[in-house]
Backbone as numpy.savetxt, mean C-alpha at the origin, in Angstrom:
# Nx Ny Nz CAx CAy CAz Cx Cy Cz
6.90 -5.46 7.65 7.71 -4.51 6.91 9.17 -4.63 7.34
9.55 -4.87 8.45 10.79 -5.07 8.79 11.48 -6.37 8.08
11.13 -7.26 7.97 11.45 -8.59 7.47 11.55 -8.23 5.79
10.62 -7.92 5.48 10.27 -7.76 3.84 10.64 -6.87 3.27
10.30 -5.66 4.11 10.79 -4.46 3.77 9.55 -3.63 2.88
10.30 -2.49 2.19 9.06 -1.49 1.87 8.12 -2.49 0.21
8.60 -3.01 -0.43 8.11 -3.62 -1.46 7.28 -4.37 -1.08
7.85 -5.44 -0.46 6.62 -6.23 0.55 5.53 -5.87 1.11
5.34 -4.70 1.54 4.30 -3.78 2.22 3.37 -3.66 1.45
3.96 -2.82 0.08 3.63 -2.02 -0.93 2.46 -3.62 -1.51
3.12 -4.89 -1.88 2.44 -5.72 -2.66 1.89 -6.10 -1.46
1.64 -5.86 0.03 -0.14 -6.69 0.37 -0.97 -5.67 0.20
-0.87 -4.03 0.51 -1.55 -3.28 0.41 -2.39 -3.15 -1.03
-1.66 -3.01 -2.33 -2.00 -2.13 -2.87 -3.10 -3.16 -3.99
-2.82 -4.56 -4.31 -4.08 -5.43 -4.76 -5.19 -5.45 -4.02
-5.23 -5.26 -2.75 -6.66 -5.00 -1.85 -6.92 -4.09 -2.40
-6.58 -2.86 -2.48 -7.03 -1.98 -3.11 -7.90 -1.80 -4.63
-6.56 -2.70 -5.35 -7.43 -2.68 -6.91 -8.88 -3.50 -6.94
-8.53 -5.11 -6.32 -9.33 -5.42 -6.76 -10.69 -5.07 -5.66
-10.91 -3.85 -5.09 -12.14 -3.36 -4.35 -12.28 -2.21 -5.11
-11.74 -1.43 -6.09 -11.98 -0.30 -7.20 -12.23 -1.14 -8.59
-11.62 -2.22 -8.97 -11.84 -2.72 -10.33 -12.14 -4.00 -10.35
-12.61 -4.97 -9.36 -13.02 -6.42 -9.34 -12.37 -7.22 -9.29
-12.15 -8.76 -9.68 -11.80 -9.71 -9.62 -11.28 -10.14 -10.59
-11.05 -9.69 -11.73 -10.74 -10.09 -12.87 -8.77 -9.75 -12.43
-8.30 -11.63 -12.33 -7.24 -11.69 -12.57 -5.96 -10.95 -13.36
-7.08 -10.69 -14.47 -6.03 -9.94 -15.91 -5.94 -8.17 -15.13
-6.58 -8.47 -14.71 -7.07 -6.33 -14.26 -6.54 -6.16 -13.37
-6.34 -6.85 -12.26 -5.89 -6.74 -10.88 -4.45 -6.60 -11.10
-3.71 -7.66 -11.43 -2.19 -7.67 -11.76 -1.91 -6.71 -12.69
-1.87 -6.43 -13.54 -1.78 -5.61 -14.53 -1.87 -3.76 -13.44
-3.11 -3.37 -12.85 -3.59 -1.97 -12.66 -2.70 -2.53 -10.73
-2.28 -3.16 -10.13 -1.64 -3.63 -9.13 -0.14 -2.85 -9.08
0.32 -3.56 -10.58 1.67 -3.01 -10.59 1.62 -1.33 -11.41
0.53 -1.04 -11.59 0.73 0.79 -11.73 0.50 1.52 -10.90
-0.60 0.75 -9.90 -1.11 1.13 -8.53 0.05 1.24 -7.55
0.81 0.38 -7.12 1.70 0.27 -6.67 3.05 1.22 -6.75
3.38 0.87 -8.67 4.63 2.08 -8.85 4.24 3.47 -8.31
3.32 3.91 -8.62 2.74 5.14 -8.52 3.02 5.09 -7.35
2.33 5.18 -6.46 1.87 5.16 -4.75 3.77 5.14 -3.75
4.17 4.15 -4.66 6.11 4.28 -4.18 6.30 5.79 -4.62
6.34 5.61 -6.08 6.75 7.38 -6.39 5.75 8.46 -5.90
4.89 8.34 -5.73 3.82 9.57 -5.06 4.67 9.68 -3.53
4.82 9.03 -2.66 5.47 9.21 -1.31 6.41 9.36 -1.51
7.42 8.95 -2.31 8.94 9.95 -2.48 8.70 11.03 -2.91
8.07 11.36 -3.98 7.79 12.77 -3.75 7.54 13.25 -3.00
6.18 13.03 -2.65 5.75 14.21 -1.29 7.39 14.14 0.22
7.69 12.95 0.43 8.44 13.23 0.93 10.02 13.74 1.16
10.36 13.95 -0.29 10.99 14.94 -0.89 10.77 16.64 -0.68
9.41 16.56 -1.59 9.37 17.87 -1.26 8.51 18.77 0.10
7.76 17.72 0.52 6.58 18.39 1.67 7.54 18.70 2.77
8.86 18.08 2.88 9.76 18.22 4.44 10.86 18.74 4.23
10.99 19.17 2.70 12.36 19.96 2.20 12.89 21.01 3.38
14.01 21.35 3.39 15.54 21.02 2.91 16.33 19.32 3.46
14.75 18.91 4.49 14.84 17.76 4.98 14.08 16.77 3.65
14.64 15.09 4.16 14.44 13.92 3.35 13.57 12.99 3.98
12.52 12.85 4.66 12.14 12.47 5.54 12.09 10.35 4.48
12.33 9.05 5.29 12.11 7.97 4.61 11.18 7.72 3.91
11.09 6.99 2.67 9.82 6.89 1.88 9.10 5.84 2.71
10.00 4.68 3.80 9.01 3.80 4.07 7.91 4.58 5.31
8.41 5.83 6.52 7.82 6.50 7.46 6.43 6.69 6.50
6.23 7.62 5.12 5.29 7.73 4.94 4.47 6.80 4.80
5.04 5.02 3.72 4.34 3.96 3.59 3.48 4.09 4.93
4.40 3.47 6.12 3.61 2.93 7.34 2.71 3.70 7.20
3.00 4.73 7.55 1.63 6.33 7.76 0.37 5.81 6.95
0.90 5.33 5.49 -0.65 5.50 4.77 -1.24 4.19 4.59
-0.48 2.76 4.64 -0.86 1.71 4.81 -1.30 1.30 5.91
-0.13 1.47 6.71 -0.74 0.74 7.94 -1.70 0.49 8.39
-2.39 1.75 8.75 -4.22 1.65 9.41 -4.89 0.84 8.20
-4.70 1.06 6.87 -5.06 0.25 6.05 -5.22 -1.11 6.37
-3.42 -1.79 6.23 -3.36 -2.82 6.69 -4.30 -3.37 8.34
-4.33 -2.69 8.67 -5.23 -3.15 10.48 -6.91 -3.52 9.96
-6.82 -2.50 9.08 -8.58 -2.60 8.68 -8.74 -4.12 7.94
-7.64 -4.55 7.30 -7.87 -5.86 6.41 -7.68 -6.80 7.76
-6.63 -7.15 8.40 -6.86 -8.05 9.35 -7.99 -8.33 10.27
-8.28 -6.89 10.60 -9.66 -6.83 11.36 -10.98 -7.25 11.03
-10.99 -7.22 9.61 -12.05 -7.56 8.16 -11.76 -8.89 8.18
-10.88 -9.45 7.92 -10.69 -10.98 7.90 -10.61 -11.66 9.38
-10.55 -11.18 10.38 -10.69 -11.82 11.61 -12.08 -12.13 11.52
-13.16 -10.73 11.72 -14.87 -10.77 11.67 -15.02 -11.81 10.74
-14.52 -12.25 9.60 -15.24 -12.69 8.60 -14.91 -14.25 8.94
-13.92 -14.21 9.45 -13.65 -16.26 10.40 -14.75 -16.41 11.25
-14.86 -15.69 11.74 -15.76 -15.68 13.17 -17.33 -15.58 12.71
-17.53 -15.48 11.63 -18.88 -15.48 11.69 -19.75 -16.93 11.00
């Protein structure tokens, strides 16, 4: 996230996601990826807009917050899955 920044984040997280709710289908993934995605940017500016008002708290603090452990679970998933 530092290198890439919050977009970068946003696109490893949020196709793991689709295609484990809607499959493999190339056309579905990209397509429901980039609504998955917009959304999930604007859902955390919101909340962090309004949940910490009269304060602004960063949209990326919340990213880390809700990806991250995410992100750990996929590396950890793909480490087991070399190893076996």
């Amino acid at each position: 996230v530092s290198i890439a920044g919050l977009l970068g984040f946003v696109g490893l997280v949020v196709p793991h996601l689709v295609r484990y709710f809607f499959g493999h289908s190339s056309r579905v993934v990209i397509a429901a990826s980039a609504l998955a995605g917009a959304s999930l940017v604007v859902a955390c500016d919101l909340v962090a807009r309004v949940a910490f008002a009269p304060y602004e708290v960063p949209v990326g603090i919340l990213m880390a917050l809700l990806g991250g452990p995410f992100f750990i679970y996929l590396v950890l998933k793909a480490k087991g899955a070399s190893n076996e």
